[in-house]
Every structure is written in structure tokens, then in C-alpha cells.
C-alpha positions as CSV (number, residue, x, y, z in Angstrom):
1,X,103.6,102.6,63.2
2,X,104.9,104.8,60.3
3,X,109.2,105.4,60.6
4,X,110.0,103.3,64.1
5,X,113.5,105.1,64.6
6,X,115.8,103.1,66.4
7,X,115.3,104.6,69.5
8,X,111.4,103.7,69.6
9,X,112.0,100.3,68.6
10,X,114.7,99.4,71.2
11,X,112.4,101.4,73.8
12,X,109.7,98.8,72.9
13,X,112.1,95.7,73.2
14,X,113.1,97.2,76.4
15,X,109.9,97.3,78.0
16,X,109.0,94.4,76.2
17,X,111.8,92.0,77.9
18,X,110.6,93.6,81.5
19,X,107.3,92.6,80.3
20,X,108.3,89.2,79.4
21,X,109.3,88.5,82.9
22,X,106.3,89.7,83.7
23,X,104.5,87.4,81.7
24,X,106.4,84.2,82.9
25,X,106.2,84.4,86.7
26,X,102.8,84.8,86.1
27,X,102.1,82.1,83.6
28,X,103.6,79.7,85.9
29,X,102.5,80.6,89.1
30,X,99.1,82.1,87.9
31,X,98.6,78.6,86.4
32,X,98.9,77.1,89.8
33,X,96.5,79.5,91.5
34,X,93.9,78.9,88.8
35,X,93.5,75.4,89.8
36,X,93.1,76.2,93.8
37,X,91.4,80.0,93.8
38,X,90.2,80.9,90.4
39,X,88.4,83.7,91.3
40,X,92.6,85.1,92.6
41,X,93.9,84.0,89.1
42,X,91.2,86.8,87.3
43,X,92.9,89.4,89.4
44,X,96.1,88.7,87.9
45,X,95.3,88.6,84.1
46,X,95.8,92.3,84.2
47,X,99.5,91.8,84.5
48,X,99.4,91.5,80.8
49,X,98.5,94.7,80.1
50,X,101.4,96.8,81.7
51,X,104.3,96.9,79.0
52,X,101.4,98.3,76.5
53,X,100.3,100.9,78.8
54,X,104.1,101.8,80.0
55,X,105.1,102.6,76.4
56,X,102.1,104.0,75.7
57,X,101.9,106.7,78.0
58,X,105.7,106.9,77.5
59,X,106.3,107.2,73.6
60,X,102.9,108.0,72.6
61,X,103.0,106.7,69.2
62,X,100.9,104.8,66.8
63,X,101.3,101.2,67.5
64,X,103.9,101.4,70.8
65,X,101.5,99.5,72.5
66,X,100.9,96.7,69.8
67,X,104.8,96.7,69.0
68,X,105.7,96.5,73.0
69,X,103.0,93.6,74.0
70,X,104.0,91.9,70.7
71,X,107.9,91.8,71.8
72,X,106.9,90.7,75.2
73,X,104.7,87.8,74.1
74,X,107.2,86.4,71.7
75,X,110.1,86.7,74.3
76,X,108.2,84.9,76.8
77,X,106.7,82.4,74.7
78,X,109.9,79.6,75.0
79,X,109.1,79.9,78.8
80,X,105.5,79.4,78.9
81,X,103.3,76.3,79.3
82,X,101.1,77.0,76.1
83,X,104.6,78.2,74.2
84,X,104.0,79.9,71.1
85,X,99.9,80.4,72.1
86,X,101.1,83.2,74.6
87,X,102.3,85.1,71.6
88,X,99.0,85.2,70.1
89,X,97.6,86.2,73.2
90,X,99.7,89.3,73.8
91,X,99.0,90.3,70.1
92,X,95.1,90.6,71.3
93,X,96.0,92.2,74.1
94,X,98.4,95.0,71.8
95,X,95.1,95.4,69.4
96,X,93.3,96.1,72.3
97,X,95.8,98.6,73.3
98,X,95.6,100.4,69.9
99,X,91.4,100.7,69.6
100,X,90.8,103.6,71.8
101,X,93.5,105.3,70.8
102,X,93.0,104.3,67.2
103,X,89.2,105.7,67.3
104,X,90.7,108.8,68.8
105,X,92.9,109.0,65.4
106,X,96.3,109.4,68.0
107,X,95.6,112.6,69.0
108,X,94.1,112.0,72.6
109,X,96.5,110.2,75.1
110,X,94.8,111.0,78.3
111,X,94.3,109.0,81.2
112,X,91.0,109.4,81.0
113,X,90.8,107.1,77.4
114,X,93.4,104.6,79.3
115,X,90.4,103.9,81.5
116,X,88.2,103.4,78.9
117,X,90.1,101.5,77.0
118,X,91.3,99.3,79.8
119,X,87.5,99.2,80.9
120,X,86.3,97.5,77.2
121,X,89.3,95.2,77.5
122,X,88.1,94.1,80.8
123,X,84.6,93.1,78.9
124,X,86.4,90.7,76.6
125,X,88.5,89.1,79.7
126,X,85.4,88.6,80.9
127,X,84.2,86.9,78.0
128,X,87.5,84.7,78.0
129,X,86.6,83.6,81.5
130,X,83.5,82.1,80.6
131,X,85.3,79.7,78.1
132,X,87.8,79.2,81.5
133,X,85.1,78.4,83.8
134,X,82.8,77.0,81.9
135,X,83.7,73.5,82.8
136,X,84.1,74.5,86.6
137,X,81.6,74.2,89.6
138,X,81.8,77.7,91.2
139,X,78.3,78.2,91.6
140,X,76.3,81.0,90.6
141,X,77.9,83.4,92.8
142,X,81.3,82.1,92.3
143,X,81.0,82.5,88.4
144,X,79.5,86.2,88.8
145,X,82.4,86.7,91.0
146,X,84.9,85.4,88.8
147,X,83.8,88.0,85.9
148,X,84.2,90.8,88.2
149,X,87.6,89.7,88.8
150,X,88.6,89.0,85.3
151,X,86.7,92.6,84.3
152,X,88.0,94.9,86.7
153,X,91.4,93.4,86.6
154,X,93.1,95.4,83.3
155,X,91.4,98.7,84.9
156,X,93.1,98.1,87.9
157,X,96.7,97.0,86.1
158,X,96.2,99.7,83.6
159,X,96.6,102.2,86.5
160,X,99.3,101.0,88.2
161,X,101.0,101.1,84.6
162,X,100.3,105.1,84.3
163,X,101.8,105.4,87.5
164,X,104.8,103.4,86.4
165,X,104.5,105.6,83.5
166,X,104.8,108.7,84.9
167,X,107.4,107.9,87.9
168,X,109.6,106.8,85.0
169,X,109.0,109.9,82.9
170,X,110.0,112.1,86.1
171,X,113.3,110.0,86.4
172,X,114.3,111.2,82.8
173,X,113.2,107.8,81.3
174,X,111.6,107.9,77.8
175,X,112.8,111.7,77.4
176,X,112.7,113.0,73.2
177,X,110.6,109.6,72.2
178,X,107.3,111.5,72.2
179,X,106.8,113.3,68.5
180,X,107.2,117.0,69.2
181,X,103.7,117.9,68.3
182,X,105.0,121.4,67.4
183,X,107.0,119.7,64.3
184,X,103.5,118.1,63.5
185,X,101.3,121.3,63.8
186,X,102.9,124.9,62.7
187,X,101.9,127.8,64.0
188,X,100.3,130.2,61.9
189,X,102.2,133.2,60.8
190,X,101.5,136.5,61.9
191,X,99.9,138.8,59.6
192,X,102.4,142.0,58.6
193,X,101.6,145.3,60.7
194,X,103.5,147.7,58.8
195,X,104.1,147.4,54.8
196,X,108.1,146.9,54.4
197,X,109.9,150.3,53.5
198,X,109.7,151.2,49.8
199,X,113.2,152.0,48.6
200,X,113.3,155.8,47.8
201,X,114.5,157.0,44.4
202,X,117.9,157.7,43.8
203,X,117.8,162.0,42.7
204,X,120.6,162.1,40.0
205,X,122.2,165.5,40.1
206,X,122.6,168.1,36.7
207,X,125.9,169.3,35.6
């Protein structure tokens, strides 16, 4: 993220203190749930993906999302049970943010690539339950169950973020953080219609 002004980088902290929050009550009371429904605890791993997408679709920058997740993950980290591990984790969830947009070169932020994106992160939480439930006796069902939860769950999140997104935006929030594309691309100049007026000769008189 090339020249964070102040602005953008205190926007980040901002949503990355809500996100912290965030992060805790789940942490502790996701923790719980795990051990009696794990198949409800997938459904909430989600939450972890909201302050990316929020500043995301807010500031539209090159790394907002990385920057945001990585301020909420290292504010939260004192009050989780795995400490400094949930750190690390909200760093994979910021690169994860960045890819799609990333592969798009920053010139795309759509909705559309927010579902995508959030879609290919719901793969790898997937792949993270496996590791979770490995050890568990769901059953068949129960573990197929369990990777629908985990995969559909940062889809789900990642659209309740845009429309956080977008009911902030309306409220005046986030107003001048986007780069004024305009700045970025100039228009082309417009050709001359008429050649500019010669200047006339000046007549000098006789005696």
C-alpha cells in the first residue's frame, strides 16, 4: 500500500478495533460452541472476514484489506485463547482479501469479485476444518456438513460486510478515502477546431 495518508491508516485502525471486538466475542464464545455443535462454530468463522471487506469496499485501496485484518488481529490477540496465533491468523485472512483484487491489478472493486474472492477463501476454511475435525466423530455426513458450513460461511459474512459497506458510505462514512480515479487517469485533450488567429502586420505609414 504505496503513501497510506493519515487518514487511510486511522480509517484502518478504526475498523480494525470494531473488528477486534469482533474477533474476541467470537474467539471465546465460538470456542465454546465448537466443543458442543461444531457444525454452528463453521458458520461463524466468517466473522473474521468483515473489517477487510468493510474497508475494502470503503477505501478501495491497495492493501486496506490486509492493513485492516492485520490491525484487528494484533489488537485482539491479548484477549484471545491462542494469543499472538490469532494475529497470524488474520494476516491469512488479509492476504486472502488482497488476491482477487491483486489478480485484478486494483482496478476492479465490484461486488461481483467480492464473491469470488470470498467464495476461494471459503475453499481454504474448508481445508482448515479438516485439520479441526479430523480428530472428531461426526460421521460422514456430519464431516460433509461441517465443510459446507466452514465453505459457505465467508460468502455469507462477506455480504453482510458490503452491505455494512454501503449503509456506511450513504451515512457520509469513508467520504474522500477512495483515490479520485480522475487524478489517476486524464482525460485526453481535445483536438484544436480552428487554428489560433495569426496576428496581422502592423502597415507603417509614409511621410
Amino acid at each position: 500500500m504505496q503513501h497510506v495518508s493519515t487518514r487511510v491508516l486511522m480509517s484502518c485502525a478504526a475498523i480494525g478495533v470494531a473488528g477486534a471486538v469482533i474477533f474476541t466475542v467470537n474467539a471465546w464464545l465460538g470456542g465454546t460452541l465448537s466443543n458442543l455443535l461444531p457444525l454452528a462454530y463453521g458458520l461463524t468463522i466468517g466473522l473474521y472476514f468483515i473489517p477487510g471487506v468493510v474497508a475494502q469496499r470503503l477505501i478501495q485501496r491497495p492493501g486496506a484489506g490486509l492493513l485492516t485484518a492485520a490491525f484487528a488481529g494484533l489488537i485482539a490477540s491479548p484477549f484471545q485463547p491462542i494469543f499472538f496465533g490469532a494475529f497470524l491468523i488474520s494476516l491469512l485472512i488479509g492476504v486472502l482479501h488482497e488476491l482477487p483484487f491483486l489478480i485484478a491489478r486494483y482496478r476492479v472493486w465490484r461486488p461481483w469479485l467480492f464473491a469470488v474472492g470470498s467464495l476461494a477463501a471459503g475453499l481454504v476454511t474448508s481445508g482448515a476444518a479438516f485439520q479441526l475435525l479430523s480428530n472428531n466423530t461426526l460421521g460422514t455426513a456430519g464431516v460433509v456438513l461441517a465443510f459446507v458450513s466452514f465453505g459457505v460461511s465467508p460468502f455469507i459474512c462477506t455480504m453482510l460486510a458490503l452491505w455494512l459497506a454501503t449503509a456506511l458510505a450513504r451515512a457520509g462514512v469513508g467520504r474522500g478515502l477512495r483515490p479520485d480515479r480522475a487524478s489517476v487517469t486524464p482525460a485526453p485533450r481535445e483536438p484544436l477546431l480552428t487554428e489560433p488567429p495569426r496576428a496581422e502586420p502592423v502597415a507603417h505609414g509614409t511621410e
